[in-house]
DRENKOLGU-394127 format. One record per residue (C-alpha): residue in three letters; x negated, y, z negated. Coordinates in steps of 0.25 Angstrom, whole numbers, padded with zeros to 4 digits, always signed. Last residue first. Layout:
BEGIN
ALAXYZ/...
//
This chain:
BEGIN
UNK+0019-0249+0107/UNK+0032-0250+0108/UNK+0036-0238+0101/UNK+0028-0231+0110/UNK+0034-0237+0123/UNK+0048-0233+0115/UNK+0042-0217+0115/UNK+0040-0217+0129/UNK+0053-0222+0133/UNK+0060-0210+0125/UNK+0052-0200+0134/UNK+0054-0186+0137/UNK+0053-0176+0148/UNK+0055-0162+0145/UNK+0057-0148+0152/UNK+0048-0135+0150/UNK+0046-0131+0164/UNK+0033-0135+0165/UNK+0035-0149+0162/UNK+0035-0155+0148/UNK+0033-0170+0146/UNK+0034-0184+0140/UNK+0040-0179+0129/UNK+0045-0192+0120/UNK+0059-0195+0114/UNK+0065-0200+0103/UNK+0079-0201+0106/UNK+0093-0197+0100/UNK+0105-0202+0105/UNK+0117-0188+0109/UNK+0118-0192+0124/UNK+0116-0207+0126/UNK+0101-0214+0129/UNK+0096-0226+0133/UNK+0107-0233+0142/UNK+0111-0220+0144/UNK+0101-0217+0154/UNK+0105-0228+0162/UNK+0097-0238+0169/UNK+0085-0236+0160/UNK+0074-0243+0166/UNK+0064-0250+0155/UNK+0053-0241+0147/UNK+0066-0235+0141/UNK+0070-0220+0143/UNK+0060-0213+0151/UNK+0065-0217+0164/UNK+0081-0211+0162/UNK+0071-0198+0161/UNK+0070-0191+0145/UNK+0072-0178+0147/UNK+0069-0167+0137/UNK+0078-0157+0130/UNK+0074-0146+0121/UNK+0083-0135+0114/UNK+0082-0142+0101/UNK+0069-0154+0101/UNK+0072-0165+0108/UNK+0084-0165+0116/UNK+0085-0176+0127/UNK+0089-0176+0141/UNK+0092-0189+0146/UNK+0089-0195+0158/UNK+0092-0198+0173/UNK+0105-0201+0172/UNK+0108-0189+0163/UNK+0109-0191+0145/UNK+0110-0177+0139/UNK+0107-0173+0125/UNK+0099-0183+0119/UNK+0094-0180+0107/UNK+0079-0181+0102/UNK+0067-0186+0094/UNK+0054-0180+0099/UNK+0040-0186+0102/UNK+0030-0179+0107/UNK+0022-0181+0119/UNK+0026-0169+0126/UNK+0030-0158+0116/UNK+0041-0153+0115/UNK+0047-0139+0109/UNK+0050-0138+0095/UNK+0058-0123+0092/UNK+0070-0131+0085/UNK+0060-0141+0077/UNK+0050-0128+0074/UNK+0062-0119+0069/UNK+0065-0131+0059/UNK+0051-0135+0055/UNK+0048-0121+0052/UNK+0062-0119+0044/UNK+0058-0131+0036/UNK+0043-0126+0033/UNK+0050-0113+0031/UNK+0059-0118+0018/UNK+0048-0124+0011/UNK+0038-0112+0012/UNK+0050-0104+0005/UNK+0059-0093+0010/UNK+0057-0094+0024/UNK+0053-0082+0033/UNK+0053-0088+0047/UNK+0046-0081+0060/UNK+0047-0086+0072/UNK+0038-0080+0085/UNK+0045-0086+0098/UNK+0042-0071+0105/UNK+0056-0067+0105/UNK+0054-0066+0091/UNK+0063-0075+0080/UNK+0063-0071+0065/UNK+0070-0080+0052/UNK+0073-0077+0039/UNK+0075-0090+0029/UNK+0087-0095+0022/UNK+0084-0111+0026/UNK+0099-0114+0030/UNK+0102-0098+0036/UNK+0089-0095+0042/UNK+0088-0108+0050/UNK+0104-0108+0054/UNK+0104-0094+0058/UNK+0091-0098+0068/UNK+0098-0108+0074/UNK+0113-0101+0075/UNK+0108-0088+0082/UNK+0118-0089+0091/UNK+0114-0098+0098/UNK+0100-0104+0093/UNK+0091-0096+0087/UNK+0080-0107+0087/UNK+0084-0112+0100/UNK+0084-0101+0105/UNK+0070-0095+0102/UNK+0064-0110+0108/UNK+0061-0103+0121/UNK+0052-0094+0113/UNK+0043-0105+0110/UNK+0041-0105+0094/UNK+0032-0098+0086/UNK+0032-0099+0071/UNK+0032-0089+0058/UNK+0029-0089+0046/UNK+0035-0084+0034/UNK+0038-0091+0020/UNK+0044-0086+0008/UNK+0036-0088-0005/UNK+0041-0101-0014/UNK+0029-0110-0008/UNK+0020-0098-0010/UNK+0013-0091+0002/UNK+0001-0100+0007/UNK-0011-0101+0007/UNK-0013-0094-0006/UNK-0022-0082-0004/UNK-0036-0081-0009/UNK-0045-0080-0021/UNK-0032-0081-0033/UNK-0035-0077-0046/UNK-0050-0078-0046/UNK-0048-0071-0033/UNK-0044-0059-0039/UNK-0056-0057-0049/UNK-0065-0057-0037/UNK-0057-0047-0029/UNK-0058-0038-0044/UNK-0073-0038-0042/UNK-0072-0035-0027/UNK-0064-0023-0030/UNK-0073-0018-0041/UNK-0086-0018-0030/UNK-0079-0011-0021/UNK-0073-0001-0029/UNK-0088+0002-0034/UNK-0092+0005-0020/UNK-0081+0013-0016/UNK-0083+0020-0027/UNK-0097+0023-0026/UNK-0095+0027-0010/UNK-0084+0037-0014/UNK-0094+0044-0025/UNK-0105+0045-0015/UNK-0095+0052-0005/UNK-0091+0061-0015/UNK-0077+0061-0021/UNK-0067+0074-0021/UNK-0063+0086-0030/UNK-0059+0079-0042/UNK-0047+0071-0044/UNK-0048+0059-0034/UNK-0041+0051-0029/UNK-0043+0038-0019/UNK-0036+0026-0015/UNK-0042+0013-0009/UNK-0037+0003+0003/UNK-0043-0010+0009/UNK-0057-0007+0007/UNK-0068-0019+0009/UNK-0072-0034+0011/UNK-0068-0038-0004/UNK-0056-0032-0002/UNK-0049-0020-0004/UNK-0044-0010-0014/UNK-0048+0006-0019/UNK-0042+0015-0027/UNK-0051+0026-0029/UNK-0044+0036-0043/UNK-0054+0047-0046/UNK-0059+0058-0056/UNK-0056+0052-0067/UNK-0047+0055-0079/UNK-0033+0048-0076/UNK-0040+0036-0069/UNK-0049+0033-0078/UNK-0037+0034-0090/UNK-0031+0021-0079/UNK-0043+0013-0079/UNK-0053+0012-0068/UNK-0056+0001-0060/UNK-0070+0006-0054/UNK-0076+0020-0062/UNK-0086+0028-0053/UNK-0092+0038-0065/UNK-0098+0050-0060/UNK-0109+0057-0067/UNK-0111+0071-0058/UNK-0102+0080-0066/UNK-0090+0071-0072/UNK-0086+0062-0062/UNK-0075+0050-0066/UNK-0071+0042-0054/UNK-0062+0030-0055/UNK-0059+0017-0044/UNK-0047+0010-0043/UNK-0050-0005-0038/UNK-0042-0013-0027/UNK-0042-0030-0023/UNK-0039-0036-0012/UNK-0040-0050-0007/UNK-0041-0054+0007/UNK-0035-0056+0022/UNK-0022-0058+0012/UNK-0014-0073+0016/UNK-0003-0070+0009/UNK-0001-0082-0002/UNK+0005-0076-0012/UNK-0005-0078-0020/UNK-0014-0071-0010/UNK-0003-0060-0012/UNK-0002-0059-0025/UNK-0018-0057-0027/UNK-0019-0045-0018/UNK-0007-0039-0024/UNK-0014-0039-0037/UNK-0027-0033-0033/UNK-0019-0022-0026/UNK-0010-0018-0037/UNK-0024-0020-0047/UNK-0027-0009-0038/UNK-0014+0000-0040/UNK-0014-0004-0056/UNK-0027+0006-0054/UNK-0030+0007-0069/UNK-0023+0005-0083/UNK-0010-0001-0078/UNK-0003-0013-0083/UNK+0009-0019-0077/UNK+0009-0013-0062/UNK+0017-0022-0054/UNK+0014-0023-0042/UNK+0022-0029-0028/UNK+0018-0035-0016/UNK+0028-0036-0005/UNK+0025-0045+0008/UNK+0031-0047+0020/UNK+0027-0059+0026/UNK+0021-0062+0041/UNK+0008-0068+0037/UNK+0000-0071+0049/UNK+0008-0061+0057/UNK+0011-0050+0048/UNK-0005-0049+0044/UNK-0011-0054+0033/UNK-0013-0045+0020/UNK-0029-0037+0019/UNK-0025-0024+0022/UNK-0011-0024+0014/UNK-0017-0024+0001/UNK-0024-0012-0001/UNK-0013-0005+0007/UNK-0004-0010-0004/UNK-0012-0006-0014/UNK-0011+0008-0010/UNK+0003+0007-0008/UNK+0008+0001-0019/UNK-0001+0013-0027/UNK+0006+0025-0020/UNK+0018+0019-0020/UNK+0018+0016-0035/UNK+0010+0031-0036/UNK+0022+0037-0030/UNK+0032+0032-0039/UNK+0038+0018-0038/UNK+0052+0018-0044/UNK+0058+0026-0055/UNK+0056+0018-0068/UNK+0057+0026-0078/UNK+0046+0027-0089/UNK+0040+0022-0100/UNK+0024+0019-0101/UNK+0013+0009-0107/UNK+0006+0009-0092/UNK+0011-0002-0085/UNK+0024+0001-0094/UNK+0028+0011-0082/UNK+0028+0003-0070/UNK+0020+0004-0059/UNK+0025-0003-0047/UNK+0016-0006-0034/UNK+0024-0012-0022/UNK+0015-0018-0011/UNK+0025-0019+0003/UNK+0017-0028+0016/UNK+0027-0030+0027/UNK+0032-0014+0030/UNK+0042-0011+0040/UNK+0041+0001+0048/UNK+0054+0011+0054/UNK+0049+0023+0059/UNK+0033+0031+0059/UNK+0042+0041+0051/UNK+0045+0031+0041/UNK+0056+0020+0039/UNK+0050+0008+0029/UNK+0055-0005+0031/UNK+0048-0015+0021/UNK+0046-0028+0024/UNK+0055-0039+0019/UNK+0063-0044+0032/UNK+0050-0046+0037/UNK+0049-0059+0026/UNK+0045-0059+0012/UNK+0032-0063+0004/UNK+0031-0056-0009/UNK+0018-0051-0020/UNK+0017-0049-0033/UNK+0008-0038-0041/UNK+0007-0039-0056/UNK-0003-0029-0060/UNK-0011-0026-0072/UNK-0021-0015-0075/UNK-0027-0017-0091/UNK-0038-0022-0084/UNK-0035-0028-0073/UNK-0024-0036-0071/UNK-0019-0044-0058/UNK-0006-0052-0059/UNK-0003-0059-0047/UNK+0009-0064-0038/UNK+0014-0071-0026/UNK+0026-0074-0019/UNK+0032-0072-0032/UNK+0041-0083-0038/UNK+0029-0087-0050/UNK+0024-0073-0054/UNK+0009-0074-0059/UNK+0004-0081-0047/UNK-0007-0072-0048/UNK-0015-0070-0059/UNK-0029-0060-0060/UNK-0036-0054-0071/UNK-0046-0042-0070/UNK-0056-0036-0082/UNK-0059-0021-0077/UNK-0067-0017-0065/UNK-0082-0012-0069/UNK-0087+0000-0060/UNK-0090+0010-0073/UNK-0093+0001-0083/UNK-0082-0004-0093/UNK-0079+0001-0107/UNK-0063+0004-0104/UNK-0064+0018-0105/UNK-0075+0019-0096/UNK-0091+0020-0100/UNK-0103+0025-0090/UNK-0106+0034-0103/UNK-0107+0047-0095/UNK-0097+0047-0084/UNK-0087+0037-0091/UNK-0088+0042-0104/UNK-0087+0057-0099/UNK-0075+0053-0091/UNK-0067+0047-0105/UNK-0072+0058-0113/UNK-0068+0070-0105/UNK-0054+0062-0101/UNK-0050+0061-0116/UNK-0056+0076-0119/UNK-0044+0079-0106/UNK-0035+0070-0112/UNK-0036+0078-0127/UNK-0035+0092-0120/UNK-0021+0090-0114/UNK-0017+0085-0126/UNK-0022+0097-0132/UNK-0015+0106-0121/UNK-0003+0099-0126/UNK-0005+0102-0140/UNK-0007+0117-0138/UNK+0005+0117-0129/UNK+0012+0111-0141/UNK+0005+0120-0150/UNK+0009+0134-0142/UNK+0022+0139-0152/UNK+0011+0139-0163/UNK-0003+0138-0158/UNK-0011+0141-0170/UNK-0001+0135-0180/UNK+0000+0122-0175/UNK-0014+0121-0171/UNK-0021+0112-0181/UNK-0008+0104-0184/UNK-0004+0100-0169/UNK-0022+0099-0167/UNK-0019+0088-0176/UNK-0009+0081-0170/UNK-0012+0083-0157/UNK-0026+0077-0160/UNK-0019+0064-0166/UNK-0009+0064-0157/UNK-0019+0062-0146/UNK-0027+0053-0154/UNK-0017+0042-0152/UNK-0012+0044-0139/UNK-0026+0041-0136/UNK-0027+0030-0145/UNK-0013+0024-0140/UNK-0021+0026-0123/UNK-0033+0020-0127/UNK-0024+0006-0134/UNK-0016+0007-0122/UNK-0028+0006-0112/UNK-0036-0003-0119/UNK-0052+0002-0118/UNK-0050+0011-0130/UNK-0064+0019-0128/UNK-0056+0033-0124/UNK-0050+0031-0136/UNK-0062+0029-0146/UNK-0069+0044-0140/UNK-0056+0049-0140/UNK-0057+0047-0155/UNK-0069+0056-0158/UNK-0065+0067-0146/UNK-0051+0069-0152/UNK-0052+0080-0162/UNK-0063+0086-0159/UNK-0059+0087-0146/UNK-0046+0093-0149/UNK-0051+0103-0156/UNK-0061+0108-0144/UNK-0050+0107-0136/UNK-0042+0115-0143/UNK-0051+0124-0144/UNK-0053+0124-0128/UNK-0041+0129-0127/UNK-0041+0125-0112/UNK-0032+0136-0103/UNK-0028+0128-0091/UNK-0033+0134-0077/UNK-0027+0146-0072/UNK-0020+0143-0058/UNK-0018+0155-0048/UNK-0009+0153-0039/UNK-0016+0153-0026/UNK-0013+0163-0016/UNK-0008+0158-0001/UNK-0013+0152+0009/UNK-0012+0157+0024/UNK-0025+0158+0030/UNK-0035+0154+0020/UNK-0026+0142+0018/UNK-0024+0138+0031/UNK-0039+0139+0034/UNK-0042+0131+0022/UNK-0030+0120+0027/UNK-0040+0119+0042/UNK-0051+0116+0035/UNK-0047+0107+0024/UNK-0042+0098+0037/UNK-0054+0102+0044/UNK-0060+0092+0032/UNK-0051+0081+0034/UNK-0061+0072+0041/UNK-0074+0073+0032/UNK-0065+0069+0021/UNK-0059+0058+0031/UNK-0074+0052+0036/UNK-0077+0053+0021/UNK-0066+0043+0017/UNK-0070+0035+0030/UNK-0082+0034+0025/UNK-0079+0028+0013/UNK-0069+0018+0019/UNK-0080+0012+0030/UNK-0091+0011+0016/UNK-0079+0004+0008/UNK-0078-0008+0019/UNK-0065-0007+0025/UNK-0058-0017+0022/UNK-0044-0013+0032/UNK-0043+0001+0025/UNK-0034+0007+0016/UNK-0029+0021+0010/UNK-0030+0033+0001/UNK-0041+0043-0001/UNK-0042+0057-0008/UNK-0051+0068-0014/UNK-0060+0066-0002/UNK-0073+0078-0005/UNK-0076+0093-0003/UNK-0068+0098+0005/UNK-0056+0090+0001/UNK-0051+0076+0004/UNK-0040+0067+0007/UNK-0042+0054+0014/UNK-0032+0045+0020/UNK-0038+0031+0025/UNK-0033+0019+0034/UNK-0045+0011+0037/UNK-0045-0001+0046/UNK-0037+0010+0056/UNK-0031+0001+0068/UNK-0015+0003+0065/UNK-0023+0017+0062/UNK-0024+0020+0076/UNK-0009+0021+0080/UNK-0008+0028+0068/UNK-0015+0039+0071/UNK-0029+0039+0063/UNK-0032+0053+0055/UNK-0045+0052+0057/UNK-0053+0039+0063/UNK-0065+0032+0057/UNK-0070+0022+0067/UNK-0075+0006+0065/UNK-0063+0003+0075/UNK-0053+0012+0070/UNK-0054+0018+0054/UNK-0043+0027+0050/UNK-0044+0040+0041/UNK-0033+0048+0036/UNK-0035+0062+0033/UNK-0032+0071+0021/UNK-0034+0086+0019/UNK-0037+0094+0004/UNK-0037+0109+0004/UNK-0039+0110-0008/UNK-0037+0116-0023/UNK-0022+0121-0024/UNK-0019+0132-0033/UNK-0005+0132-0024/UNK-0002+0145-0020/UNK+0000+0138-0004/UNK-0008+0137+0007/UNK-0018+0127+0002/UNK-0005+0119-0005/UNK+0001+0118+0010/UNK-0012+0114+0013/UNK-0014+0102+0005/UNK-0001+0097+0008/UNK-0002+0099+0022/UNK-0015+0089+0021/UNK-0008+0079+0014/UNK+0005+0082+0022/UNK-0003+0080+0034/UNK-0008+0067+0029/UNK+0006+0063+0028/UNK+0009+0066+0040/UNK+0000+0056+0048/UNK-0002+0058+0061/UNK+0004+0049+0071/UNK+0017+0046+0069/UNK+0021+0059+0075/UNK+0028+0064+0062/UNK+0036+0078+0061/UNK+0041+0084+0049/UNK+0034+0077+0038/UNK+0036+0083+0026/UNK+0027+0087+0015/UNK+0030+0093+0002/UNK+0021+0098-0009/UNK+0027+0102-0024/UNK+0019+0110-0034/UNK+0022+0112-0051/UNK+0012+0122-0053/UNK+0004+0117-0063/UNK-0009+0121-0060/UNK-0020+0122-0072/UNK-0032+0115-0062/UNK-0031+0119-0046/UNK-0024+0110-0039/UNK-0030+0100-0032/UNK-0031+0086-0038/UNK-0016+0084-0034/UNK-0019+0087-0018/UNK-0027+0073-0016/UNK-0018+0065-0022/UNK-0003+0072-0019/UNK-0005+0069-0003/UNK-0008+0055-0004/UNK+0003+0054-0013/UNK+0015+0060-0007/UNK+0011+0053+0007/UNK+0013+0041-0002/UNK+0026+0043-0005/UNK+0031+0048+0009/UNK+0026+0034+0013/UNK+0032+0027+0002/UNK+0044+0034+0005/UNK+0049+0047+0000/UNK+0063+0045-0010/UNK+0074+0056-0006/UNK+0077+0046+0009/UNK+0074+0055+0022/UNK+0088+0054+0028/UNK+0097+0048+0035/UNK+0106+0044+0024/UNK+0106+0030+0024/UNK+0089+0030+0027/UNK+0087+0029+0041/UNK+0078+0042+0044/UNK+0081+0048+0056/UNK+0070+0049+0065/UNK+0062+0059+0074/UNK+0049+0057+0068/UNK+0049+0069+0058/UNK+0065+0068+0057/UNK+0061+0055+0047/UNK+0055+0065+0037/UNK+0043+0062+0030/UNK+0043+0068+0015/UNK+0032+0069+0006/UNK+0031+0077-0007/UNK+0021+0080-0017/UNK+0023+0086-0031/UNK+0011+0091-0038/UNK+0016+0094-0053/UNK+0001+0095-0058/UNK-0003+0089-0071/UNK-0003+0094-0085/UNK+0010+0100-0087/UNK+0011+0111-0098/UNK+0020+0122-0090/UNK+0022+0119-0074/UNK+0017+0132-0067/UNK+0026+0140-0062/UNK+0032+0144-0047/UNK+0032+0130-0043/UNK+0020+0127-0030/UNK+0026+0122-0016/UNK+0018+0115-0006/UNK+0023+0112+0008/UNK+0019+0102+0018/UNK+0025+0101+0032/UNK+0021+0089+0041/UNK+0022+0088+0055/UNK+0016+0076+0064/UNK+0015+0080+0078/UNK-0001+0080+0080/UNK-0004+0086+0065/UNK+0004+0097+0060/UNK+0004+0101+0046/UNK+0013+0113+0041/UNK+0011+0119+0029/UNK+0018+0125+0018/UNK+0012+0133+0003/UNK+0020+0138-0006/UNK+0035+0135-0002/UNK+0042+0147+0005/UNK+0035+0147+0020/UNK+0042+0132+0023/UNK+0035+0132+0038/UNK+0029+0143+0046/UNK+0017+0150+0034/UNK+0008+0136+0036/UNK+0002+0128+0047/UNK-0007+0116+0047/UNK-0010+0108+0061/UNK-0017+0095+0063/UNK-0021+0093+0079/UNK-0024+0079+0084/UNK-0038+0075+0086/UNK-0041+0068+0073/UNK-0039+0082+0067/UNK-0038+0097+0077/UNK-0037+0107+0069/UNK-0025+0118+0066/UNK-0022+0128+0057/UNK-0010+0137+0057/UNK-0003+0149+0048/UNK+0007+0157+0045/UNK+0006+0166+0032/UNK+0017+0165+0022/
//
């Protein structure tokens, strides 16, 4: 293998590729260094083709080891753990979306990609690199792969578009975008924005495609230089008899089930009139084909979805007519619950269509947040959206294994939907965990996630900036007639040319979400969707609010309750108490979690609203510190001849003078009073060095009058 290096300078930093040095026996490796992050990505193709499959075995794999920031992983057994990490698993998917679309039509070579990160500087992303890595191992390799593809990410500071922000800078990014794109056109987007308007995330889109371009650059000249021959592919051989046949035996009743506007009911007619056609052409070619009829009947399986496709796009491009009977840009019934679930924190039941969702959401403490351990260290996460898609959401059997990729994939988009318009940590110091159930799905179950979500939180009382909702957009283009499809169904989904996700407010983008399966989008294209998600999202925002317009004003009375106080720091002691014993004696009798900073700053977590009123009143009556003026009732701890000192609130002593005892002369001081009595007492003053007087006379001259 044939070294080679190319170099550029990008978002003034150096990105490096290099292959022919590193793991030489798998098909294609390379080496992507950018600043001192180091990622290697190789791509290895199976000998053979995969026999009778109709999709393509793309494997992609993501692994960050801990040794590339000089750590030790702290997992039992010291090292990386098998499962990948969200992180890792998300990496896996930005990279697999824009790559699948790629291969060259008839391959079925079984083909696997593994990145690892080798060295991280906690600056430049590395999974961007393996995106990129990725794309070039495949270019260098015998791989019939159809790019070169680059992804960038895209920050906005101050007004500004920034490549590839570091992520110092991106603390103070309002837009947070990777884009993947060919020559020709963006072929994929993920990520969020602060409510940006849909003009500001368009062109940052296009400021990225315009972006990654030296990237392409730089992998042609890698290729030219050191790639190797491409296997050749031969397409599938159509027997275009057969296909004929089967269209004349279907066309007339695929015509009726492509109008079934129920999901199950379309998909029984379906199954239907495929055993119908098999059965027939089963008898018609049985002894033509011999030994070949089930690969005969297969292929004519084959053929049946792609004449259901033809017809479905046709309608729509033509006729201006979806399965379902709607226009183009029109959003599905909608119905909205919340409070559905009586000992959640909060709760909704949002469906549309024939989607459903049942999404809760939970209040918890610090203590609750989730520790993840990375190569930027040891984080904890406040804000967790758990998105499960179980199989009879869909009429289906199957194992239940855990979240897959696509759950991850999905929580996390709506989770960063969300996440952009919850309170901050110091106005609403809660964890909090959303989770969604997926109970029906025909269509986006990821949106309605969002939609959902928004609704249990405002009814559990989280003070959200504002409400969000989330629409999937479709794509069907045949020749020039394009057809922009909003709230598309699931069969849209399957046979179109696009999948744009995107949620926000009514003031603008939170996050969105884009695939597409042909070559690229235009400009003009990009704009009309934005536009017509737009307007979907705000349609769906008004019929959230007739469930519920705002956030409760409070969390429920059976919710846990946070908040927080400040007390003088001198008072810390007295709340601990030796030993600890104060503060064990709180959290012990009320079962609550308490947290004391050096600065004063006290936070409770009590387990009802009850409960932390009398913990509040509690920590406040030991923390109290005088007033002058007000009136305390309190303990004599020592008498003197001049006076007595008196214990007003715990820790606080004030004098009352042998003068301010009766309004006649006190000969004795013990006259009055005796260590042990209790007296109500006034403060009369507070000097500057913090001591008390008091008055009992001055309370009796009130009495009297």
């Amino acid at each position: 293998m044939m070294e080679k290096k190319v170099s550029i300078e990008l978002a003034g930093r150096k990105l490096t590729i290099e292959t022919g040095r590193l793991a030489k026996q798998a098909g294609g490796s390379v080496l992507v260094t950018y600043g001192q992050s180091v990622v290697l990505v190789t791509a290895t193709a199976a000998r053979e083709p995969k026999e009778n499959i109709d999709f393509l075995p793309l494997t992609i794999e993501y692994q960050e080891r801990f040794y590339a920031v000089g750590r030790i992983p702290g997992s039992f057994f010291r090292r990386e753990i098998g499962r990948p990490t969200e992180n890792e698993t998300l990496a896996c998917r930005i990279i697999d979306r824009p790559l699948r679309p790629l291969f060259a039509q008839g391959y079925q070579h079984e083909t696997q990609i593994i990145a690892t990160v080798l060295s991280a500087d906690q600056e430049n992303d590395p999974d961007l690199m393996a995106m990129l890595g990725a794309s070039a191992a495949l270019s260098v390799s015998q791989v019939p792969f159809l790019g070169p593809i680059a992804g960038v990410r895209v920050g906005m500071i101050d007004g500004q578009y920034v490549l590839n922000p570091s992520q110092e800078q991106r603390k103070n990014s309002r837009l947070d975008l990777i884009v993947a794109g060919s020559e020709k056109a963006v072929v994929m987007v993920e990520g969020g924005a602060d409510s940006l308007s849909e003009e500001e995330v368009k062109n940052g889109i296009f400021f990225a495609h315009e972006s990654l371009q030296p990237l392409l650059a730089m992998q042609k000249e890698l290729q030219a230089a050191a790639g190797k021959p491409k296997l050749e592919v031969k397409p599938r051989q159509v027997d275009e008899a057969l296909r004929q046949r089967v269209q004349e035996l279907a066309a007339t009743e695929m015509a009726q089930v492509i109008t079934t506007v129920d999901k199950q009911q379309r998909g029984e007619a379906s199954a239907m009139l495929e055993e119908k056609v098999l059965a027939a052409l089963e008898g018609e070619l049985a002894e033509a084909a011999g030994e070949q009829l089930p690969v005969k009947l297969q292929e004519a399986k084959g053929l049946l979805k792609e004449l259901k496709k033809k017809m479905i796009r046709e309608r729509i491009t033509k006729e201006r007519i979806r399965i379902d009977n709607r226009r183009l840009d029109e959003v599905r019934n909608i119905t909205n619950e919340v409070g559905v679930l009586p000992r959640v924190h909060g709760s909704s039941l949002f469906t549309r269509g024939e989607t459903q969702v049942l999404v809760s959401a939970t209040l918890g403490s610090g203590e609750d947040e989730q520790r993840i351990e990375s190569l930027s260290g040891m984080s904890f996460k406040p804000f967790m959206l758990h998105y499960n898609f179980p199989p009879y959401c869909v009429g289906e059997v199957r194992f239940l294994r855990g979240p897959s990729r696509r759950d991850i994939g999905h929580g996390a988009l709506a989770e960063r939907a969300v996440q952009a318009v919850l309170p901050d940590a110091e106005s609403f110091p809660y964890t909090i965990r959303v989770v969604s159930e997926v109970l029906e799905s025909n269509g986006s179950s990821s949106m309605a996630t969002v939609c959902g979500a928004s609704l249990s939180l405002m009814d559990a009382g989280v003070p959200m900036k504002k409400p969000v909702s989330g629409i999937a957009m479709g794509l069907i283009k045949e020749g020039d007639d394009i057809a922009i499809l909003s709230d598309i169904l699931g069969d849209e989904d399957h046979l179109g040319d696009m999948d744009f996700k995107v949620a926000g407010t009514e003031d603008g983008i939170t996050a969105l979400q884009m695939d597409i399966k042909l070559e690229g989008v235009s400009r003009e294209i990009m704009s009309a969707a934005l536009n017509q998600a737009r307007e979907g999202r705000l349609h769906i925002l008004g019929k959230m609010k007739e469930a519920i317009a705002a956030p409760r004003s409070d969390v429920p009375a059976h919710a846990p309750k946070m908040f927080s106080i400040t007390i003088n720091p001198d008072k810390i002691r007295d709340l601990i108490g030796p030993g600890g014993k104060v503060i064990k004696a709180i959290t012990t009798e009320y079962g609550i979690k308490m947290d004391v900073s050096d600065d004063g700053k006290v936070k409770i977590f009590a387990p009802t609203g009850e409960i932390a009123e009398k913990v509040k009143e509690e920590v406040l009556s030991i923390t109290a510190e005088a007033e002058v003026g007000k009136v305390y009732k309190g303990v004599v701890q020592k008498v003197m001849d001049f006076g007595a000192f008196v214990q007003i609130l715990p820790g606080t002593d004030g004098l009352v003078h042998i003068s301010e005892l009766e309004h006649h002369r006190v000969n004795k001081v013990t006259d009055v009073l005796n260590e042990g009595d209790e007296v109500m007492v006034k403060v009369l003053e507070i000097d500057p060095r913090g001591k008390i007087r008091l008055s009992r006379k001055a309370l009796l001259n009130e009495d009297k009058s």
